[in-house]
Phi, psi and omega in degrees: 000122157224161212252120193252139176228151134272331188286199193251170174306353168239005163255105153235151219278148169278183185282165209230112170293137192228023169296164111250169167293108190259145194278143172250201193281011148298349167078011158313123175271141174282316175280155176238141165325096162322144164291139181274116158301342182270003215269148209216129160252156250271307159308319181269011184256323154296317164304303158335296183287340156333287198294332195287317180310300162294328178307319177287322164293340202263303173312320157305314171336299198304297157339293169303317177298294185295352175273318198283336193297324205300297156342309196267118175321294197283057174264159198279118179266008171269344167263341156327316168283313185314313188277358147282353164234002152272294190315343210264323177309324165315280178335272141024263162326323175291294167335313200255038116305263179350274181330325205262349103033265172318081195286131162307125179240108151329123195249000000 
């Protein structure tokens, strides 16, 4: 497999299979249809909306926290930013769960 990008390194292209199916001498095809990484059963769509859920719950937490640091005059503004790059991080996660969700539909 190998990978053609156009793009700058953090956009990057998925990758472009350049396999074939090779015979074997039984005139048997050797590949099998790659598993699709996005495609989710039925279980793992439960497992998913679980983790979506704590995540979203950890998030409010936080959401809650950072208002009460806020509150208080004297606050440490190096935990403040942690705890702003943990909800942003939180985000993040939630997002690509949610994408992942989302089954593609080709328009």
């Amino acid at each position: 497999m190998t990978r053609v990008c156009c793009r700058s390194q953090r956009n990057r292209c998925p990758p472009v299979s350049t396999s074939v199916n090779k015979v074997t001498p039984g005139g048997k095809s050797s590949g099998a249809q790659p598993r699709n990484p996005q495609a989710v059963d039925a279980h793992e769509i439960e497992n998913l909306k679980a983790r979506l859920g704590e995540l979203r719950l950890e998030h409010r937490d936080l959401d809650t926290v950072i208002a009460k640091v806020l509150e208080s005059a004297p606050f440490d503004m190096i935990q403040m930013q942690r705890l702003k790059k943990r909800k942003l991080a939180l985000k993040d996660q939630i997002t690509r769960l949610e994408n992942r969700l989302i089954p593609d539909i080709i328009a």
